[in-house]
C-alpha positions, -999 to +999 in steps of 0.1 A: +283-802-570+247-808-556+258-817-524+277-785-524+251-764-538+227-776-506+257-772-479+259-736-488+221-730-489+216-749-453+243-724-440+230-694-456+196-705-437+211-716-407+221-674-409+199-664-417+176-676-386+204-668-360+202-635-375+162-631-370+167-652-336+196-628-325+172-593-333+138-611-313+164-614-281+177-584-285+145-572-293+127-578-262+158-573-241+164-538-250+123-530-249+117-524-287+133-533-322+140-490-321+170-500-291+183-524-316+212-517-339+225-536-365+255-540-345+240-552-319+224-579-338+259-589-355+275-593-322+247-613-305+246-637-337+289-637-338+293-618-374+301-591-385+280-562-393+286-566-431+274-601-431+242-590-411+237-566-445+245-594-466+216-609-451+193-585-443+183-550-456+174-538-420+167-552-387+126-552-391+134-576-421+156-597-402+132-599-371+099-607-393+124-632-416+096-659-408+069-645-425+085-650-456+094-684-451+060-694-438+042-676-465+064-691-494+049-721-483+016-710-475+016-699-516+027-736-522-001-749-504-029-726-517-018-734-556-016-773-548-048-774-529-067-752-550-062-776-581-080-803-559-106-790-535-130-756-538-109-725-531-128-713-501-119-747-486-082-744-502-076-709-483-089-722-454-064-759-451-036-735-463-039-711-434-042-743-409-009-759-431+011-731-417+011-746-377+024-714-365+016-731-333+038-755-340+065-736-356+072-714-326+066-722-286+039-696-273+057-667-256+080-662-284+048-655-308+029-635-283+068-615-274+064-607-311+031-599-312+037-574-288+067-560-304+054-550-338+019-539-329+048-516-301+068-504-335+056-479-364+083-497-381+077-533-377+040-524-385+051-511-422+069-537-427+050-563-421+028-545-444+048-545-471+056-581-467+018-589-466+009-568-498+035-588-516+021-621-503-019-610-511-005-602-547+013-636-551-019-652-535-042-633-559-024-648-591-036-680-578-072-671-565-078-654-599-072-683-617-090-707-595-117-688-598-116-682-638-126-643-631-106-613-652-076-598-630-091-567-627-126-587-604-134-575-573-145-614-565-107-627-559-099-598-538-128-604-519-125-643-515-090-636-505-092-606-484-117-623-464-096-657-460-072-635-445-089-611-423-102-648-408-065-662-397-060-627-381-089-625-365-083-667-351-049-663-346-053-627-324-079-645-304-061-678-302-033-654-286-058-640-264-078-672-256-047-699-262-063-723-235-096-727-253-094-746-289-064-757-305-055-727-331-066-751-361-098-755-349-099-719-339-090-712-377-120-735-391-142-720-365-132-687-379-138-697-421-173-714-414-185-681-392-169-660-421-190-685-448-217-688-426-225-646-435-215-619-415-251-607-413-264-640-403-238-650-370-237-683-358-251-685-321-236-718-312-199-713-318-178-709-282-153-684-302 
């Protein structure tokens, strides 16, 4: 029954991603997730359009499908890492755990780059999918730090780990020839620690 159980949870996966593959071809075939039907997606994945729904609510869901599985991770690492080490340095190995460089080959993350920061819909969505990871992430954060819920101090200490992957990982996109994007992510936490008033002058990022 076990082995069952996993069989039909690796194929609901293994749709799952040739669903958000199938929409991030399309996507940058047609010019824009907008061009994109569901249709179109369930034809290029070979299903049909009710399985698509099945799977996905919309396209923007299915072609941003990775954040959640990175970040469902990502929420693994930040509880198991914050029970051992300080948080700042917790957040900080968490956000380098998630090898997006190693996850996906360059062109396909800078293709999607491109394509939500190209689509008023992609952009809300990913929105929503980040709210609801910052919230998961707080849970954790506020009990690391032993502060009420209602602190500014968590939101703070996590709202800045955040804001410094984006920042790294937009420059690594910009700059991908000049540090490895781990390195570029430290880089980013020790300036961020460092003070924002007081910037380091020897860092090459």
């Amino acid at each position: 029954m076990a082995d069952q159980s996993g069989l039909r949870e690796r194929k609901k996966a293994a749709t799952k991603a040739a669903l958000s593959h199938a929409t991030m071809r399309l996507a940058i075939e047609k010019g824009g997730i907008d061009a994109v039907t569901a249709e179109d997606i369930a034809a290029e994945a070979g299903v049909s359009a009710r399985t698509f729904h099945n799977y996905f609510p919309n396209k923007e869901a299915a072609l941003l499908h990775d954040f959640n599985e990175i970040t469902a991770q990502t929420i693994v690492a930040i509880r198991e890492r914050a029970r051992e080490q300080p948080l700042w340095e917790a957040l900080r190995d968490a956000c380098i755990d998630m090898r997006i460089d190693e996850r996906f080959d360059f062109a396909t993350l800078q293709c999607k780059d491109d394509l939500v920061h190209s689509s008023p819909s992609l952009i809300s969505h990913q929105a929503t999918q980040f709210l609801e990871f910052f919230n998961e992430a707080l849970d954790i954060v506020t009990e690391a730090t032993g502060r009420d819920e209602h602190d500014m101090y968590p939101r703070l200490v996590l709202g800045a780990a955040l804001i410094a992957l984006k920042v790294a990982h937009e420059h690594w996109l910009a700059h991908p020839d000049e540090a490895p994007l781990d390195e570029v992510i430290a880089d980013a936490f020790e300036q961020f620690e460092s003070g924002v008033t007081r910037p380091t002058t020897t860092s090459n990022n």
